[in-house]
C-alpha positions as CSV (number, residue, x, y, z in Angstrom):
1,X,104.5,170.6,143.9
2,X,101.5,168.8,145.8
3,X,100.0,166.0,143.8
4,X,96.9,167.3,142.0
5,X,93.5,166.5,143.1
6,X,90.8,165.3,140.1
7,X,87.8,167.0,139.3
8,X,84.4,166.0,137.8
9,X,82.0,168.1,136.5
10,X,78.6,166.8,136.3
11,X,75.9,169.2,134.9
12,X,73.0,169.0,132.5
13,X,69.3,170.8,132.7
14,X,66.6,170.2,135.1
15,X,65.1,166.8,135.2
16,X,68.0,164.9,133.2
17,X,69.7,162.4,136.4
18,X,72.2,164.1,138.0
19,X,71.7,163.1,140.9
20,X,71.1,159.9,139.8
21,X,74.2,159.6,138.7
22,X,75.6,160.7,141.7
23,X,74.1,158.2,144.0
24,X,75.5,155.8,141.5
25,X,78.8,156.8,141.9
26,X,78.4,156.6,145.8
27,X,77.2,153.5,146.6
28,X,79.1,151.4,144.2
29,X,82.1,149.1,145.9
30,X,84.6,151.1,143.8
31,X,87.0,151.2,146.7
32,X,87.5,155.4,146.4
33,X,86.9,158.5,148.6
34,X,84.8,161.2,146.9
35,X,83.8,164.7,148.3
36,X,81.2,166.0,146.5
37,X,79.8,169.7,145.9
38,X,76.4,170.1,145.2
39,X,74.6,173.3,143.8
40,X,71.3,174.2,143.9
41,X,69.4,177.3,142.5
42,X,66.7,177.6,145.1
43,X,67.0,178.9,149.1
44,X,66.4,175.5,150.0
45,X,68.2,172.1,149.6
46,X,66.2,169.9,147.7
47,X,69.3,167.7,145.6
48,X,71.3,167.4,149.1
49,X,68.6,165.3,150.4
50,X,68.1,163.0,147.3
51,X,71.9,162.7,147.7
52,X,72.4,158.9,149.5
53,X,73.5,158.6,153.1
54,X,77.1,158.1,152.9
55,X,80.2,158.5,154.0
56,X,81.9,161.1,151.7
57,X,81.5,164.6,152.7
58,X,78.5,166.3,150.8
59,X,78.9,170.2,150.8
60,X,75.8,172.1,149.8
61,X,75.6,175.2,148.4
62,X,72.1,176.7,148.1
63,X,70.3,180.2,146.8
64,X,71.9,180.7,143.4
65,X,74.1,179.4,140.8
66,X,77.6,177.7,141.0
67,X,78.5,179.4,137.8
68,X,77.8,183.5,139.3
69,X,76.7,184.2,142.8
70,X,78.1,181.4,144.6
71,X,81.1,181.3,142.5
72,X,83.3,182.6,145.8
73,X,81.5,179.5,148.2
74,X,83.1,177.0,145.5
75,X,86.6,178.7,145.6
76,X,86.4,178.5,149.3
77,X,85.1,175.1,149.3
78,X,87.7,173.4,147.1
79,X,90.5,175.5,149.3
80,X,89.4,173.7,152.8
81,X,89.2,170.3,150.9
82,X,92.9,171.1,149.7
83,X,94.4,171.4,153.1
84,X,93.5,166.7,153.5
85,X,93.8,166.7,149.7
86,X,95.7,163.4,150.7
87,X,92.4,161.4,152.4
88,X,91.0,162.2,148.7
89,X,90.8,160.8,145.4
90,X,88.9,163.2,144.1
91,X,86.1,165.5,144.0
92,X,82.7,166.0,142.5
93,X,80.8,168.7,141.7
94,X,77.1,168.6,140.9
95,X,75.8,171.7,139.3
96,X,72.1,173.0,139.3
97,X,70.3,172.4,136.4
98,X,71.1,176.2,135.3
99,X,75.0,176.4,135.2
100,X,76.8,177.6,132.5
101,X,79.8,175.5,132.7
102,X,82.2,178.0,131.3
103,X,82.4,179.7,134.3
104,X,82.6,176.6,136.9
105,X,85.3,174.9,134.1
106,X,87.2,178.8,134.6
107,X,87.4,178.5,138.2
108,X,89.9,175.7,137.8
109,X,92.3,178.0,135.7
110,X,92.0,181.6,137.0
111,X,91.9,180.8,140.4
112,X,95.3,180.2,141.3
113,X,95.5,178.4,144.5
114,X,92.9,175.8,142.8
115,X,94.9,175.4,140.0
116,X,97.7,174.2,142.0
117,X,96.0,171.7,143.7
118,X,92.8,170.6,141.2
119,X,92.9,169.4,137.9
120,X,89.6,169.8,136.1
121,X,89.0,165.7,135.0
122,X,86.2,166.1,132.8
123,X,82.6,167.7,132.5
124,X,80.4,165.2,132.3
125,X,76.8,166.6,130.9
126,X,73.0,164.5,131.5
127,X,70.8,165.3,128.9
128,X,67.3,163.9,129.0
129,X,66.4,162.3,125.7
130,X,62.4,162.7,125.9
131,X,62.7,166.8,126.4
132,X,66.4,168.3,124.9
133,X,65.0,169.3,121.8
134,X,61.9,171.7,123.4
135,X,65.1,172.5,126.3
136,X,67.4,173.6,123.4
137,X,65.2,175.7,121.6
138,X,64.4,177.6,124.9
139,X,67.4,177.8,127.4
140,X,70.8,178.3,126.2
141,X,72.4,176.7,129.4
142,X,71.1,173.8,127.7
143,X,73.4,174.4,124.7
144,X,76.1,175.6,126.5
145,X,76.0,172.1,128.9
146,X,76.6,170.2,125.6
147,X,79.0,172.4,124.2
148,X,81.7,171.9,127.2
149,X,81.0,168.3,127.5
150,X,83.6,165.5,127.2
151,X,81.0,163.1,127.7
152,X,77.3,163.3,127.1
153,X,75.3,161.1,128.9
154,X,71.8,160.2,126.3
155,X,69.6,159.3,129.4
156,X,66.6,158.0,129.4
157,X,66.7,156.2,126.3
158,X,63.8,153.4,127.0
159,X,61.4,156.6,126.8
160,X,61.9,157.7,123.0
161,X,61.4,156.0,120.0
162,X,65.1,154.9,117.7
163,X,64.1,157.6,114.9
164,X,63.7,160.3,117.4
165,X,67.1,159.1,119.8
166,X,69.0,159.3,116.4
167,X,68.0,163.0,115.8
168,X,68.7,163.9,119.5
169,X,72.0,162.6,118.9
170,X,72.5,164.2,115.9
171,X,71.7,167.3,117.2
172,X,73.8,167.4,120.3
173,X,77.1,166.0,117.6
174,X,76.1,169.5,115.6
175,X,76.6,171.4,118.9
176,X,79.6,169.7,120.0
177,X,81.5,166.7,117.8
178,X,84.2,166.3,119.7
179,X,82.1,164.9,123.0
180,X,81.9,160.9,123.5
181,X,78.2,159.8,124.0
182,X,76.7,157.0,126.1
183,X,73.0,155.9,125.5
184,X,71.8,155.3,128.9
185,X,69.2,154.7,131.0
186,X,69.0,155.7,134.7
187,X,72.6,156.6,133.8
188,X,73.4,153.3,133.7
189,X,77.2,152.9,132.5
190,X,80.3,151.7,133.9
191,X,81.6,154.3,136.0
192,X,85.3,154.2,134.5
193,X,83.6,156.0,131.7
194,X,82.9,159.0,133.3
195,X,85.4,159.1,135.9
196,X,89.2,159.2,136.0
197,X,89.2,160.4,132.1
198,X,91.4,163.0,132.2
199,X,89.9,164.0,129.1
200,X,89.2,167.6,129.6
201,X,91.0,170.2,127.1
202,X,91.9,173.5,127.7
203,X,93.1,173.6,123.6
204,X,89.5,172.5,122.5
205,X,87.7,175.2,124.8
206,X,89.6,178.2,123.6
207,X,89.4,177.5,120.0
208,X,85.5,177.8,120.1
209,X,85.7,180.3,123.1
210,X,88.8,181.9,122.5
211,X,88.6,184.6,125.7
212,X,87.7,181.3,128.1
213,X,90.6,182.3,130.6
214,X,91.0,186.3,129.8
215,X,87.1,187.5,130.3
216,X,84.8,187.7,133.2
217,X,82.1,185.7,132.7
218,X,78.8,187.7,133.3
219,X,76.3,184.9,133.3
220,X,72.3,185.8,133.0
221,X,69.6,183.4,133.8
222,X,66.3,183.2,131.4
223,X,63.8,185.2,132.8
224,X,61.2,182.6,133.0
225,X,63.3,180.3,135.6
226,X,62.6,180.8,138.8
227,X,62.3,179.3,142.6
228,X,60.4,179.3,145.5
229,X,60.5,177.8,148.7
230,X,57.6,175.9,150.4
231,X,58.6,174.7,154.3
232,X,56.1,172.2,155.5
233,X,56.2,170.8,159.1
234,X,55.1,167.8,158.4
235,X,56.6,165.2,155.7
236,X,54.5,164.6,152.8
237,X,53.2,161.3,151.7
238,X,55.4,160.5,148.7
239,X,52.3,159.1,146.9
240,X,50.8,162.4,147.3
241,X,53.0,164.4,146.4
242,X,53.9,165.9,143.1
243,X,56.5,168.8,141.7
244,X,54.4,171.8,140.9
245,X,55.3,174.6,138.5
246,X,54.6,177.7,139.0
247,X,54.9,180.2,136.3
């Protein structure tokens, strides 16, 4: 049987450093070949640009989420990178902002041909410290993010006072109390802690979702997320330029 490739997950909502962390991960003299996935929920590539110019291979998938409609472009993905699995050490996937893990954590299991030759490492979940609480009272992806999450990255901890980081954290132990978390700011941790953990559990997922490999995961987005896509000809001054939300 062909050695097993590793797999991180990193997800967590909108806004919380993903790919913050994921420039981390590629510019540091860590001496290892990544290829990295990256999801977006929007038409156009916004993450893939943000992503550093390196030399790992940077696959984009754009126009809906990893965890329903562009399930099958993942499959496919992680199937070509299988066939020089030996020029890898791994692979990582960035998720939008929206994904459900369940079904991007399922993949890995119910897809036989990745199941030979992956081996889910570890979801690894951003949460911004300033905005969870108002994110978990309104989107369950943020919930779910936290409830599949070996590690929980605190992020942006200089922005929010001790009293308030203490009931964050308490809060995301209630959801999950099995997860490990790191207070950090710009994601700013030792990258053996989130890589090369081998710490994800199949046992630990099925006894809170016990039909995790027998159901089909139908997967609906809140109603009040969506995207557009502006195309300008010209670049934009960065100074000028602001996200806008549109709602």
């Amino acid at each position: 049987m062909s050695t097993q490739v590793p797999v991180t997950v990193l997800t967590g909502f909108l806004g919380a450093g993903k790919t913050t962390l994921l420039n981390r991960i590629l510019t540091e003299q860590h001496g290892r070949r990544y290829a990295v996935i990256v999801n977006e929920f929007g038409e156009e590539g916004i993450d893939n640009d943000l992503v550093v110019d390196v030399d790992e291979e940077v696959f984009e998938m754009n126009n809906g989420c990893i965890c329903c409609t562009v399930r099958g472009d993942l499959i496919r993905i992680l199937s070509g990178l299988m066939k020089r699995a030996d020029k890898l050490d791994a692979i990582i996937v960035e998720t939008t902002g929206l994904a459900d893990p369940a079904p991007v954590a399922q993949t890995f299991f119910v897809d036989q041909e990745v199941a030979d030759h992956t081996k889910l490492d570890a979801i690894v979940t951003i949460v911004d410290a300033v905005h969870l609480e108002l994110q978990l009272d309104e989107h369950h992806e943020a919930e779910e993010q936290i409830a599949f999450a070996d590690v929980v990255l605190l992020n942006k901890t200089d922005l929010v006072d001790p009293a308030i980081l203490n009931r964050v954290e308490a809060r995301i132990k209630k959801i999950n109390p099995y997860t490990k978390i790191q207070r950090t700011t710009s994601c700013d941790l030792p990258l053996d802690e989130i890589l090369g953990l081998d710490a994800f559990s199949l046992d630990r997922i099925t006894e809170f979702e016990p039909d995790f490999l027998e159901s089909d995961h139908d997967h609906e987005h809140d109603d009040d997320i969506t995207s557009i896509s502006l195309a300008s000809e010209t670049a934009l001054e960065s100074k000028r330029s602001s996200l806008v939300c549109l709602s």
